[in-house]
N, C-alpha and C positions, 0 to 999 in steps of 0.2 A: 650294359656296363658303360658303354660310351656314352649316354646321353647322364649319368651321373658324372663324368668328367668335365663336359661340357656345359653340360650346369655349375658345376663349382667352380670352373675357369669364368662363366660369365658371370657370377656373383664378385670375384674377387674383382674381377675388369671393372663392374660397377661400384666398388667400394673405394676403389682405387682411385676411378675420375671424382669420387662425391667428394674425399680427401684431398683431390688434386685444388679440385673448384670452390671447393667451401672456406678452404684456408687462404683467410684473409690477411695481408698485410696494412690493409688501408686505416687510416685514423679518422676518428670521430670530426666531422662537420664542426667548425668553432660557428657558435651561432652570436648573432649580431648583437648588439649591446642595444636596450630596451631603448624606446624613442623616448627624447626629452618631452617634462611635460611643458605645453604651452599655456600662454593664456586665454580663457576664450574668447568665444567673436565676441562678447559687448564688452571686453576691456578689464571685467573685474580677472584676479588673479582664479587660477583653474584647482590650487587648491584650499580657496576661500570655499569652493561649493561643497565641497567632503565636509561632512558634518564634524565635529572633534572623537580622539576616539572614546570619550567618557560617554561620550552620549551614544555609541552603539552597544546594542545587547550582547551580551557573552552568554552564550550559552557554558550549560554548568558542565564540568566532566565528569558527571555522576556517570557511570555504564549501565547498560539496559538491565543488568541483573541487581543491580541496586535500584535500581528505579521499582523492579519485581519487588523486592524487600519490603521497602517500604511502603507500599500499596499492601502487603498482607501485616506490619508492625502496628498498628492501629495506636499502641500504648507509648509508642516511641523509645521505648524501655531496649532497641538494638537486640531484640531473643523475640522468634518467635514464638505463643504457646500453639498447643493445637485446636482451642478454641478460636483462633483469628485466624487460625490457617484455614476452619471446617464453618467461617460463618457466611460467606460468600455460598458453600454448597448449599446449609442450611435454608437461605433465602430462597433459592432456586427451589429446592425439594418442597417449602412451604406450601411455593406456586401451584405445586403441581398437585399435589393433596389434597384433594377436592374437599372430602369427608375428613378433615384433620385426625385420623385416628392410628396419627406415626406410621402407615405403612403403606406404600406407594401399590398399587395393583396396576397390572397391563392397562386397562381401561384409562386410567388417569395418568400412565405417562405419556400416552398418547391422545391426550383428551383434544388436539388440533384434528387429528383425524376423524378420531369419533365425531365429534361434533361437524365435521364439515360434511360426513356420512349422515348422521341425522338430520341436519339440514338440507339434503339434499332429494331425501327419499321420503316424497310427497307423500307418498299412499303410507308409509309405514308398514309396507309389504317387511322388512328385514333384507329386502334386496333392491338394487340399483337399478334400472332399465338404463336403455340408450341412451333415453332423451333427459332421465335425472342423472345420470354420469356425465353426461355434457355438462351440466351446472356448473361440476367439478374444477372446472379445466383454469387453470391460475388467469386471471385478468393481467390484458397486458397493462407496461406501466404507463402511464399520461404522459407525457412529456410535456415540461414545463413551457408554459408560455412566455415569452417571453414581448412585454408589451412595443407593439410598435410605435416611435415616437419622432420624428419632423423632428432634429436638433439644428435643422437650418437657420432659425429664428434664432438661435441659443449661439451658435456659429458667429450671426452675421453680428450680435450683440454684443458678444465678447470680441469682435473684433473691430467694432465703433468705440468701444470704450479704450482699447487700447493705443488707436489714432489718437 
């Protein structure tokens, strides 16, 4: 019985210092007023170089679920039917329909595997060995090269010309 006492006496102790400690009187930091602009080092004015604002892009405030919309309104007619909602599946299902005869079988929605399974299996045994399941195995991806190129020439160029 006594360690529930002394548990609830040291709960309240620590409820008591969090309320002691956390209660601030202090007031927010006035923070410093923005630096002036200058003009830069070659003398022109520093907001000569900000382009105007006509000439930056605005993006539109259309919301992502309007941008959805209209990627399925095809007719621009603001109502979608459910012909424009089901022609995006249609095109995919077309893909996949080998034998066009409107009806999808396991074989042909998985026609990446099948096929990567025929390809694989030399003898045409209907089974994979070790060494035709290795074939398998995803290719890693290349990594782009990127061309090496001496811009020292281009450097010292650009920097006679500005002399």
């Amino acid at each position: 019985m006594w360690r529930y006492v002394a548990g609830g006496l040291a709960a309240l102790a620590m409820a008591a210092a969090g309320i002691f400690l956390f209660q601030s009187k202090a007031a927010p930091e006035a923070l410093p007023p923005p630096p002036a602009m200058t003009p830069a080092d070659n003398g022109s004015d520093a907001a000569e170089a900000l382009p105007p604002l006509e000439r930056i892009p605005r993006a539109t405030d259309r919301t992502r679920e309007q941008k959805r919309f209209d990627r399925y309104d095809r007719d621009r007619s603001e109502a979608i039917t459910l012909a424009e909602l089901m022609e995006p599946r249609r095109k995919a299902f077309a893909k996949l329909d080998r034998d066009k005869d409107g009806k999808l079988s396991f074989e042909e929605w998985a026609i990446r595997t099948s096929t990567r399974f025929s390809d694989a299996d030399k003898d045409k045994s209907g089974r994979l060995t070790r060494a035709e399941f290795a074939t398998t195995a995803p290719k890693p991806r290349a990594t782009p090269r990127t061309p090496k190129c001496d811009c020292r020439e281009a450097v010292a160029q650009a920097l006679a010309e500005a002399e």
